[in-house]
N, C-alpha and C positions, 0 to 999 in steps of 0.2 A: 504494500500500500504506500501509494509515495505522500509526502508530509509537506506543510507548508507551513511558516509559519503568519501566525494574526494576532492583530490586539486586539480583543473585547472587552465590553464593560456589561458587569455578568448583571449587577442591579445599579437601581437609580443612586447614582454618588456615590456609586463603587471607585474604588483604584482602575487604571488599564492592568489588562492583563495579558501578557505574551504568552501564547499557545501556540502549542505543534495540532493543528488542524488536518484530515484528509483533504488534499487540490480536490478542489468539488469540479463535476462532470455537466458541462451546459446542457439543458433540456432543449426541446424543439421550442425556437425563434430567439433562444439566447445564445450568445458569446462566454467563451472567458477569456480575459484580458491576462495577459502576465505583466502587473502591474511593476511599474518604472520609479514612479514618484504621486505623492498624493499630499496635496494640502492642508493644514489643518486649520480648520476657519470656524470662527467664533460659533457661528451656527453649531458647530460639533459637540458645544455644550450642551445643546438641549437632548444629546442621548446621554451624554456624560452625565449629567444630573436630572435624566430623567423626565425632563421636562416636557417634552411631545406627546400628546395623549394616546394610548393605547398600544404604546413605543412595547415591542416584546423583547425580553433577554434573556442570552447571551445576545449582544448585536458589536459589530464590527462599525464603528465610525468610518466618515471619510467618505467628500462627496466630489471633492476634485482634483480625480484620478488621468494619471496618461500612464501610458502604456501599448502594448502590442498584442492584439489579438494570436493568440498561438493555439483556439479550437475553435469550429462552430457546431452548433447542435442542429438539429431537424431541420429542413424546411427554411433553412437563414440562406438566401440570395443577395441581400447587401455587402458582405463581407467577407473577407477572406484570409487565412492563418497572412501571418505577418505582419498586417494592414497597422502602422502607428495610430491610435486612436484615445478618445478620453471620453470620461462621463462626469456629466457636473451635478449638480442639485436636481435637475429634470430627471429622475430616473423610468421612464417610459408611461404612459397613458391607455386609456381602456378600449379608444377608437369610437365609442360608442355611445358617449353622453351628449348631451346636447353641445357644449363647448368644442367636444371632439366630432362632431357630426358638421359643425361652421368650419372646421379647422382652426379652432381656436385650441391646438395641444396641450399649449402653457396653462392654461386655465382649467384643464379637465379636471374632471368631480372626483375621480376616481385615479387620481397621478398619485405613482408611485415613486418616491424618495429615497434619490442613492444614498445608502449610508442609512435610513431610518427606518423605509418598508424594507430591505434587504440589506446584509451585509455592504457595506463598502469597500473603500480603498488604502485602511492599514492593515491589509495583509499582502502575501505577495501573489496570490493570484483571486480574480474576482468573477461571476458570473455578473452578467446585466441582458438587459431585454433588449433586442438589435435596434428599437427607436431611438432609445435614450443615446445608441452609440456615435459620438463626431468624430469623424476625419480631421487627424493633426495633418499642418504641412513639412515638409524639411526645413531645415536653415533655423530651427526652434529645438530649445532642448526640450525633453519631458518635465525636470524640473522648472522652467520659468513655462511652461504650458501650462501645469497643473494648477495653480491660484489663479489663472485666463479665466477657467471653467466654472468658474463662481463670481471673484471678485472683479475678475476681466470683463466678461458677460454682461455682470449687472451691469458695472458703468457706461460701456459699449452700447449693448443694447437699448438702454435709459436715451442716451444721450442724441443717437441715430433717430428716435423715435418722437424726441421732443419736441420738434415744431420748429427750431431753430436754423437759418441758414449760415452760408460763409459770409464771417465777417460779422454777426451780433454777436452783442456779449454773454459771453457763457458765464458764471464761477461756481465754482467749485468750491463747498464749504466743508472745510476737514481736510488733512493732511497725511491721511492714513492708510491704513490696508486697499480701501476703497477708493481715496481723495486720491492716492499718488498716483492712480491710475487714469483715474478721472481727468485730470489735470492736461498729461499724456493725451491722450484723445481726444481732450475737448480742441487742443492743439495740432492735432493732426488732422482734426477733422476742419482745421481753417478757421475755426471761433477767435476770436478776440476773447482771450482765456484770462479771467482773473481766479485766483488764488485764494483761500478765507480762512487762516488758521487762528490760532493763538500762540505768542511770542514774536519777538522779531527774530530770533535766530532759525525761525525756516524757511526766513524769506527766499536764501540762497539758494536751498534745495528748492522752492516753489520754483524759483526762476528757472534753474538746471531744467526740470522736468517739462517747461513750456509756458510757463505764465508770463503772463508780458508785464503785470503788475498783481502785485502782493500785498493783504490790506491784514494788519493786526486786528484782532478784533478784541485784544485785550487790553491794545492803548485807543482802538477811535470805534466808533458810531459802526459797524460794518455795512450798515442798509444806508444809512446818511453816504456813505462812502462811494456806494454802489451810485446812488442818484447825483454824484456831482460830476460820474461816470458815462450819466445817462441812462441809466437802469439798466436791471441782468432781464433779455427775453428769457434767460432758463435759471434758473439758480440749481446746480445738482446738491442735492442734502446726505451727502456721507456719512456724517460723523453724529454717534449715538446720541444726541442729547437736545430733549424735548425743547427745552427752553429759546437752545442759541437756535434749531430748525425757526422753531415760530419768531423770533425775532426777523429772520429773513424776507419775511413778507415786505416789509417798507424798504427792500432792493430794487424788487422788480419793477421793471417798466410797464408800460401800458400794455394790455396782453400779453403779460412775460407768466409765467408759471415754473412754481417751486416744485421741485419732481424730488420726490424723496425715496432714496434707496437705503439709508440709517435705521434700523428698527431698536429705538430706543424704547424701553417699558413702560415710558410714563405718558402719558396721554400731551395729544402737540393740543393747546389752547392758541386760535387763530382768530384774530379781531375780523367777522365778513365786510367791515366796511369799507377799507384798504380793497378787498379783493369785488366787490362790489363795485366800486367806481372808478375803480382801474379796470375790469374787465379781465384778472390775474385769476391766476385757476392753481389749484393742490393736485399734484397728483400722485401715486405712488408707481412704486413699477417694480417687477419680480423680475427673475436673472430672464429664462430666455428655453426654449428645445435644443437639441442637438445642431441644427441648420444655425442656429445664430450662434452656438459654440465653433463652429468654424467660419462662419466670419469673422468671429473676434479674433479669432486665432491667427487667421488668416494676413487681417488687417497688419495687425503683430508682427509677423512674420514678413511683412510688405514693408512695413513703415518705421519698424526699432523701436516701439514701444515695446516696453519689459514690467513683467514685474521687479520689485527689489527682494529679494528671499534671504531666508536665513535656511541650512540646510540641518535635516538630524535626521541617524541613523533612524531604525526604528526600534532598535531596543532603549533608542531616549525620546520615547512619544512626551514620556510625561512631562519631560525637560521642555521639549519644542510646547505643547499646550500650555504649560503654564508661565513662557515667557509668550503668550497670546494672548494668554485670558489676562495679563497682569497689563496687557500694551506697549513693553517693552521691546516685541519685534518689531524688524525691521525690514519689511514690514509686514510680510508672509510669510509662516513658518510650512516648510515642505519636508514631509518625511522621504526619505529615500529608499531606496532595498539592495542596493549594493555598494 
């Protein structure tokens, strides 16, 4: 019986645990991937602690995986042993609900979640359902691929879909997992890209990564700032926290809209009268299917937008998580397997 090893977390607010698992064998329409590198992204907490309702255990974390297909099971005509590919947060759909019946994937009733409905990607080989699977390109390692398929995506995706052209202004609030990425893109995508952190010592990196201008938003006004700017058409909202999001609203310009990809706990309080008689709109947006996993990837791949990672084996999961969960990486921590 040949053995592979995985980390699970066997109850809610358990330890990881590294296990010698049997390589499990694809059913008809899945793959197994021989997993390369896998992310570990904040989201991963909520099987770590249990959080996800009706989350079953033992479960293997880890939703943004690359690697190389090296089986296919029944009836799978997409794919083929070898093929470099990855799975992100989207792990496959039911085809059948009303959302999957428009082609609306992302939104299906019944979508299954890599890493949460199934095992994920800290082990070294995975099963997944052939939708959920994306086509990486060359010229991209698997490790800066693997945070694409989550924290690449969301931004990417977000940002493509906002309404905004080349040349209005985009910012970017937060500087983070999400923000640095954001940043990157909103830049390549030809936006007049500002920046919205706290301190002045990020400005440099703001700037490095494409911002054409950098606003503290813990010595000025950052909305006052935004309007002497001319207003944000997009504000992207990165970074966790209820407060500094709803302050953004008095950024935007006249039909500009704050599109929040942050899932901070606390409920966002947003004055409607700003968004009222400006004609400014809230929106939220979720990562993305496998097809907009390889545009992003893609994009990447084209344009030199990276993520920034830190790398760790996998028998230092717990190491890499908890310089995550504390926000001390920089700014993606990616487990490895060799």
């Amino acid at each position: 019986m040949a053995t592979m090893k995985a980390v699970q977390v066997s109850k809610a607010g358990g330890d990881f645990e590294i296990v010698e698992r049997e390589i499990p064998q694809p059913g008809p329409l899945q793959v197994r991937i021989k997993v390369e590198a896998c992310g570990i992204c904040h989201s991963d907490s909520l099987v770590k602690e249990g959080y996800w309702p009706g989350l079953k255990f033992p479960r293997v974390p880890g939703h943004e995986v690359a690697g190389v297909i090296d089986e296919v099971g029944a009836n799978v005509t997409m794919w083929k042993k070898g093929q470099k590919v990855g799975v992100g947060w989207h792990g496959g759909h039911c085809f059948e609900c009303n959302p999957c019946r428009r082609g609306d994937f992302g939104l299906c009733q019944n979508e299954k979640l890599c890493g949460i409905t199934y095992d994920g990607g800290y082990q070294e080989y995975m099963l997944a359902p052939e939708e959920a699977v994306a086509a990486l390109p060359d010229g991209i390692s698997a490790d800066e691929a693997a945070p694409l398929l989550c924290a690449g995506i969301t931004t990417f995706n977000s940002l493509r879909n906002a309404g905004a052209r080349s040349g209005d202004l985009v910012a970017v609030h937060g500087l983070g997992g999400l923000g640095h990425l954001g940043v990157q893109f909103a830049n390549k995508m030809g936006f007049h890209t500002v920046a919205i952190a706290r301190g002045a010592e990020k400005e440099a990196l703001a700037k490095k990564l494409g911002a054409l201008q950098y606003i503290d938003s813990a010595a000025v006004d950052a909305a006052g700032e935004l309007q002497k700017l001319g207003g944000a058409r997009v504000i992207l909202a990165t970074a966790p926290d209820s407060k500094a999001i709803s302050s953004m609203v008095g950024g935007l310009a006249v039909n500009g809209k704050l599109l929040v990809v942050a899932a901070p706990a606390q409920t966002l309080e947003v004055n409607p009268i700003p968004l009222i008689l400006g004609r400014r709109g809230l929106q939220g947006w979720p990562s993305g299917i496998a097809p907009d996993s390889e545009d992003t990837v893609r994009f990447c791949a084209r344009t030199g937008v990276r993520p920034m990672i830190e790398r760790f084996p996998l028998e230092k999961v717990a190491e890499g998580y908890e310089r995550m969960m504390s926000s001390k990486v920089r700014f993606r921590a990616v487990l490895t397997m060799s």
